[in-house]
C-alpha positions in Angstrom: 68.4 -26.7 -25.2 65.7 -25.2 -22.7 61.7 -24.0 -24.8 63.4 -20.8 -24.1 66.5 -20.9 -26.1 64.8 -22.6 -28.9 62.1 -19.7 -28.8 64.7 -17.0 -28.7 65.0 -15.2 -32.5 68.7 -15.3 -33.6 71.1 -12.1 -33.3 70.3 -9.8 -36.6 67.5 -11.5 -37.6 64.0 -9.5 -38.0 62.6 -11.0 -35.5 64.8 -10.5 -33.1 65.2 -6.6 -34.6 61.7 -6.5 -33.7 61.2 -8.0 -30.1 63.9 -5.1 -29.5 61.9 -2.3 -31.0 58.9 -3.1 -29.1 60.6 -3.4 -26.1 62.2 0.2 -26.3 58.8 1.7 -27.3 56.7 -0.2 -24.6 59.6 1.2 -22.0 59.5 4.8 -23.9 62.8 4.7 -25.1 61.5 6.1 -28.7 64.2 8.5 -28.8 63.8 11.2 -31.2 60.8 10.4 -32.7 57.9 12.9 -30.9 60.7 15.7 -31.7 60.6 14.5 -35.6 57.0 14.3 -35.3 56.2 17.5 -33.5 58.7 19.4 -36.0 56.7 17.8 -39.0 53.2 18.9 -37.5 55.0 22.9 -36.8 56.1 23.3 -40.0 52.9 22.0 -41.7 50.7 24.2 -39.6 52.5 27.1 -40.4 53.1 26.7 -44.4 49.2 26.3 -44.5 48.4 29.6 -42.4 51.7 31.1 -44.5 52.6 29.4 -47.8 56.4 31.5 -47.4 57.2 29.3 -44.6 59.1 26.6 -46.6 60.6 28.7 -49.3 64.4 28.2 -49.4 64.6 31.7 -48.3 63.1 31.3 -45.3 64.4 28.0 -44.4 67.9 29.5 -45.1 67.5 32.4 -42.6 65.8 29.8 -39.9 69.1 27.4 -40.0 71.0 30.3 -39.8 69.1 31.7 -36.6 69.4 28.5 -34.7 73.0 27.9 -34.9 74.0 29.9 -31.9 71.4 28.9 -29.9 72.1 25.0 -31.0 75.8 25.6 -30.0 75.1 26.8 -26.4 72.4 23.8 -26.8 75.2 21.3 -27.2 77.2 22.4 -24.1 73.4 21.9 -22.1 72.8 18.7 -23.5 76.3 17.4 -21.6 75.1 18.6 -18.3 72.0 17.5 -18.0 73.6 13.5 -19.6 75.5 14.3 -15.9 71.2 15.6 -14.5 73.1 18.2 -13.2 71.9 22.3 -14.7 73.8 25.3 -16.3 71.8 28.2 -15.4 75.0 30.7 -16.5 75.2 30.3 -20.2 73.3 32.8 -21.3 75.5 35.2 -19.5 78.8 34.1 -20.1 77.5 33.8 -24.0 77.3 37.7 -23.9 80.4 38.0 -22.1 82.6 36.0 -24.5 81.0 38.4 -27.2 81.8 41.4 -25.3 85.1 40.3 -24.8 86.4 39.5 -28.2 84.2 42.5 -29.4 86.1 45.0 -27.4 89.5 43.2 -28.0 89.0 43.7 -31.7 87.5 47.1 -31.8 88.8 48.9 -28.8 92.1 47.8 -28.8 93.0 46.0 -32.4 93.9 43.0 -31.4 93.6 40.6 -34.4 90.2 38.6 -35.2 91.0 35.3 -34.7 93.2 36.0 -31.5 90.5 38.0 -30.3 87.7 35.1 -31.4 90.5 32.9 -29.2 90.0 35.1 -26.4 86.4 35.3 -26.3 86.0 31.3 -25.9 88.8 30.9 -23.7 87.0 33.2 -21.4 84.2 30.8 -21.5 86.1 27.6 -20.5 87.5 29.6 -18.0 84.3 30.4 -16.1 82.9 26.7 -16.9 86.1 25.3 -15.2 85.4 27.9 -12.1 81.9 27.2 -12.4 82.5 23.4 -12.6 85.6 23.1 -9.9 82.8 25.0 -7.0 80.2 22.7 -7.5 82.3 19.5 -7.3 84.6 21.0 -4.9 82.5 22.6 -2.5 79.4 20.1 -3.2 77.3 23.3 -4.1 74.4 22.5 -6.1 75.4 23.4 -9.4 71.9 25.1 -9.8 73.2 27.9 -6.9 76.6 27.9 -8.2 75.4 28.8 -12.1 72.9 31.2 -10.6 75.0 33.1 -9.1 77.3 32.5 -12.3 74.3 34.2 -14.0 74.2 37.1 -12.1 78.0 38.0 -11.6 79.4 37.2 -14.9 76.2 39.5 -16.3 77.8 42.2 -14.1 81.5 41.6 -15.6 80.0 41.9 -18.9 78.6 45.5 -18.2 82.4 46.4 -17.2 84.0 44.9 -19.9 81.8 47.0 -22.2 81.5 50.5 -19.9 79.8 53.1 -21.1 80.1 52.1 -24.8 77.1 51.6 -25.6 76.7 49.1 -28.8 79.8 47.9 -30.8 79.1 47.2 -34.2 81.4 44.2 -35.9 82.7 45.2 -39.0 85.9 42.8 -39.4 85.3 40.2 -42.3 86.5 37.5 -40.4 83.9 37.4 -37.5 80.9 38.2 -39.8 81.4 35.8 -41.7 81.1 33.5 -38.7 77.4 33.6 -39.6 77.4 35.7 -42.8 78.8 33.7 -45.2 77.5 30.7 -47.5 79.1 27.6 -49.3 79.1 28.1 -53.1 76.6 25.9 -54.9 79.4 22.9 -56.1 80.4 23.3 -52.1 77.4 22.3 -51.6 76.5 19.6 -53.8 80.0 17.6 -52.7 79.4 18.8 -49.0 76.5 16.6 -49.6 77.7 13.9 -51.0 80.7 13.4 -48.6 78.0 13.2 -45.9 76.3 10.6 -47.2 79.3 8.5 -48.1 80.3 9.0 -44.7 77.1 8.2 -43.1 76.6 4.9 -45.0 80.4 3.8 -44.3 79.1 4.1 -40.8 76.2 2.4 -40.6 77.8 -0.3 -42.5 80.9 -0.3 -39.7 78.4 0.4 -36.8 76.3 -2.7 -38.2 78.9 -5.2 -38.2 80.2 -4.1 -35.0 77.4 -4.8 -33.6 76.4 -8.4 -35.1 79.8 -9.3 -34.0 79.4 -8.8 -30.8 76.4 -10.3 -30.4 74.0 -7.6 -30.3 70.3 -7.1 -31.9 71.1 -5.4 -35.2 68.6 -3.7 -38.1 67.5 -6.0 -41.2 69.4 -4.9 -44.1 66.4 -4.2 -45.4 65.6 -1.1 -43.1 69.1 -0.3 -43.3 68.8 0.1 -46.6 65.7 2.2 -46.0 66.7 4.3 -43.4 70.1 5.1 -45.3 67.8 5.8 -48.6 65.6 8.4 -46.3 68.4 10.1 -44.9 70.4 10.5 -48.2 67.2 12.2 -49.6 67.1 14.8 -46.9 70.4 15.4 -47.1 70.2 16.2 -51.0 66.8 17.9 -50.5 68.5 20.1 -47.7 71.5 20.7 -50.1 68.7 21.8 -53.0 66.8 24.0 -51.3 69.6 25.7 -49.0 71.4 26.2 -53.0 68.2 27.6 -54.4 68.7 31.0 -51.7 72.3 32.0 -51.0 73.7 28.4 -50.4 74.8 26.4 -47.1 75.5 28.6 -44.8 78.3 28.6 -42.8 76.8 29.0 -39.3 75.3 25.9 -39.5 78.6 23.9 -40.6 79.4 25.1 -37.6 76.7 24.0 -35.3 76.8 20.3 -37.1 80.7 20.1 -36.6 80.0 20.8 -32.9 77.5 18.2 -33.0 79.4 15.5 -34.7 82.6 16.1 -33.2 80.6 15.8 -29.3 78.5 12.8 -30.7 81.9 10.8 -31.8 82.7 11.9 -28.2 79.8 10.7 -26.0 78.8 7.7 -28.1 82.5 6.2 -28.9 85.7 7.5 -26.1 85.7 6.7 -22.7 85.1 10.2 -21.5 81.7 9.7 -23.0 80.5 6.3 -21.5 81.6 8.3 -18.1 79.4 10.9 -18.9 76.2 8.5 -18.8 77.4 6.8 -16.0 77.8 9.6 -14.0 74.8 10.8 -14.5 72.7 7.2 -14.4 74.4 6.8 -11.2 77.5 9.4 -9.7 77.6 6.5 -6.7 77.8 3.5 -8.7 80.1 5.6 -11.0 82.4 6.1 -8.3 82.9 2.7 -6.9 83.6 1.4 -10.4 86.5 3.7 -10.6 85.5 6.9 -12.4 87.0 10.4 -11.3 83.0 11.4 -10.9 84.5 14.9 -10.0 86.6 14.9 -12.9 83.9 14.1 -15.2 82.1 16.8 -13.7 84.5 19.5 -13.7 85.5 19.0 -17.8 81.4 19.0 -18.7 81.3 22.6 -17.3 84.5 23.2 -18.9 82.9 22.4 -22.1 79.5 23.9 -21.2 81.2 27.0 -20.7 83.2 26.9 -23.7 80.3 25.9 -26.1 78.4 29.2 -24.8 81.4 31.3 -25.7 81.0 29.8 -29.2 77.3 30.5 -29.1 78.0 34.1 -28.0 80.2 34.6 -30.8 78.1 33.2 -33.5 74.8 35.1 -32.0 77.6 38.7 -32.3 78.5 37.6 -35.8 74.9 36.8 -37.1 73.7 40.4 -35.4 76.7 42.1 -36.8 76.9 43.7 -32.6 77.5 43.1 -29.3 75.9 45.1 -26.6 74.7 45.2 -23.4 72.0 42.5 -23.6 74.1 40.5 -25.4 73.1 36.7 -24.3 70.3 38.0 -22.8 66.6 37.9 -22.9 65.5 34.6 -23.4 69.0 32.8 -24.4 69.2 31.2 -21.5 65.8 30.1 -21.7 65.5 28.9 -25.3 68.9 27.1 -24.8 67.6 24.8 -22.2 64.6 24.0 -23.8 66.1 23.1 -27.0 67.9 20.6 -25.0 64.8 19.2 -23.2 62.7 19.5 -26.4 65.4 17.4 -28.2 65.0 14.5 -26.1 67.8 14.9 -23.4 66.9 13.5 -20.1 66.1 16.2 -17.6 67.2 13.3 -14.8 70.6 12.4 -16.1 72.0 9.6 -18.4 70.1 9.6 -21.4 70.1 11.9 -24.3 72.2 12.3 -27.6 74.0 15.9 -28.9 72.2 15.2 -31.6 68.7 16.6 -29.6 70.3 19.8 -29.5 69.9 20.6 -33.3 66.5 19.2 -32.9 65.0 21.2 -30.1 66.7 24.3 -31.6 64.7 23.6 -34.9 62.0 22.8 -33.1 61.9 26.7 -31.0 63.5 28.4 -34.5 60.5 27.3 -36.5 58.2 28.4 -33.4 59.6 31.6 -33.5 60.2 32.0 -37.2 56.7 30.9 -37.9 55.2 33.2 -35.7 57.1 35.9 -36.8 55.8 35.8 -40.2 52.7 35.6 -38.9 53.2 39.2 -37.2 52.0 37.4 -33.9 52.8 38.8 -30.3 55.8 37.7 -28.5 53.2 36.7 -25.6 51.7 34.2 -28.0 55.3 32.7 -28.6 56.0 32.5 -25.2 53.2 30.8 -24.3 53.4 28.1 -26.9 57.3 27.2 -26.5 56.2 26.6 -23.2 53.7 24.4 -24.1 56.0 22.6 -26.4 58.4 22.7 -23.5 55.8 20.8 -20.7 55.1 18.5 -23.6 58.5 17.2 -24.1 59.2 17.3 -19.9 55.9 15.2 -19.6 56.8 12.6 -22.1 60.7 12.3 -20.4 58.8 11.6 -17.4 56.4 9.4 -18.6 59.3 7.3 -20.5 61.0 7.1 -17.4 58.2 5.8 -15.3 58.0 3.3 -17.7 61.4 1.9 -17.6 61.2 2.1 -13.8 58.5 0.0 -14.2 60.0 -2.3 -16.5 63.2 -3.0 -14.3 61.3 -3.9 -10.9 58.8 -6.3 -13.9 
């Protein structure tokens, strides 16, 4: 046995845990953690200059305001994991709305049929969207801007001359209107946490048995501890207003049904590769166009849903539905939350993040009675911030690889 091997800590020990956590920070692969951080320092700041900030009523509206942007959020978090961009969601959000707004009101159709409709229309335009750019070889930047500006124009027709349309059916307002009873709650809770920790536990031996660095039990333990504590705390104070709300089940069934996805089917792992490497991707085999073509698909589709939920939560759809700075704020939550603006790195999980990250901006601001030129400026900010420090991580693992 070389000095090498005998140096080298064994697989799940804490040793070997930690030689792999300083390797990961020293390369900038930290993950979530600036996000987490950042989010801590935002809400501090503002329950100081406004001790209403963290009161369960406020919290509860905030969770509620993010969940249609977090939705479109997750659709943008798959296309940049390909470092390709979606410049269109804002618009087709709108559209979808206007769509299952006017099927309902103008012509009776059924809520959930017309719901049905609205985010079909979506996956249609992603799968146009998506089939251009791979089949044509059109930057998908061009191809979603134009996107932008045509399916904006469909939108206007679709509503005419109507004006506003004002969403009285139960069964879309509730979308974003309605809340978990407090016993809902408390077991949602509880099943999350079982769930979590039969993960971990799974995840964990998984991993040892393959050979791979795993966590001390000891800060599994810990981190398992933490999160259950959040999740009851969440539960308390969400219970302590109107309840869990509804809009954000959905957003976090979104997220944990495209984080099974990405992390654990094949359809995932050729997500990353595509976008690590679309050339190296292709000679080992994957349909790169394929992969390309269902992202959009699903881009599209998750701004439909976004649409629908922003409709719901506003109670109308109109002509600058999915507009002003949708588009915008959707992206950045997505870049806040850690996803990679150059492809193949980034979890679902970022989009919840980054939209909590702009809500509380926003929300804070607003109970502040600040400008809108002041939030502006600082979700920019935030936004250069979390672009520099992508940059900066990926320097360093550029720099680590030719070491």
């Amino acid at each position: 046995m070389s000095a090498t091997e005998a140096a080298a800590p064994a697989p799940g020990s804490f040793t070997a845990w930690r030689r792999s956590l300083q390797e990961r920070v020293t390369q900038g692969d930290v993950g979530m953690l600036p996000v987490i951080l950042g989010l801590v320092l935002i809400w501090a700041v503002f329950q100081f200059l406004n001790p209403n900030f963290l009161s369960p009523r406020n919290l509860s509206n905030l969770l509620v305001q993010i969940a249609d942007i977090g939705t479109i959020a997750v659709g943008i978090v798959l296309v940049l994991l390909l470092g390709e961009i979606d410049l269109s969601v804002g618009s087709v959000s709108g559209l979808a709305a206007s769509v299952m707004a006017v099927l309902n009101i103008k012509r009776g159709v059924p809520a959930p049929v017309a719901i049905a409709a609205g985010i079909a229309t979506g996956a249609v335009i992603g799968l146009i969207q998506g089939s251009w750019f791979a089949r044509f070889r059109i930057p998908s930047f061009v191809v979603t801007l134009a996107g932008l500006l045509g399916w904006l124009g469909v939108q206007l027709l679709v509503l005419g001359e109507t004006g506003t349309l004002n969403l009285l059916n139960p069964q879309i307002v509730n979308l974003a209107g309605n809340y978990l009873s407090p016993q809902a709650g408390w077991a949602l809770a509880v099943v999350v946490i079982l769930v979590l920790i039969v993960d971990a536990i799974i995840v964990r031996r998984r991993r040892a048995a393959a050979g791979l660095d795993v966590a001390p039990l000891a800060s599994l333990a810990a981190r398992l501890v933490i999160t259950a504590i959040l999740v009851l705390g969440t539960a308390f104070m969400l219970n302590s207003y109107l309840g869990v709300p509804e809009g954000l089940l959905i957003l976090l069934g979104f997220v944990v049904v495209f984080d099974l996805i990405t992390k654990r089917t094949t359809f995932g792992r050729h997500i990353y590769a595509v976008g690590g490497n679309a050339e190296a991707a292709r000679r080992a085999g994957i349909s790169v166009n394929t992969i390309r073509v269902a992202v959009f698909t699903l881009a599209g589709t998750m701004a439909a849903c976004g649409g629908i939920l922003a409709a719901s939560r506003l109670l109308a759809v109109n002509q600058s539905s999915g507009g002003g700075d949708t588009l915008l704020n959707s992206i950045a939550a997505a870049v806040i939350g850690g996803t990679s603006l150059f492809g193949g790195r980034g979890t679902v999980w970022s989009a919840v993040a980054g939209a909590l990250v702009i809500g509380s901006i926003t929300n804070g601001m607003d109970l502040l009675a600040y400008s809108s030129y002041i939030k502006y400026m600082v979700t920019g900010a935030v936004l250069l911030v979390a672009v520099t420090i992508d940059a900066v991580a990926r320097q360093g693992r550029q720099a680590a690889g030719r070491a």
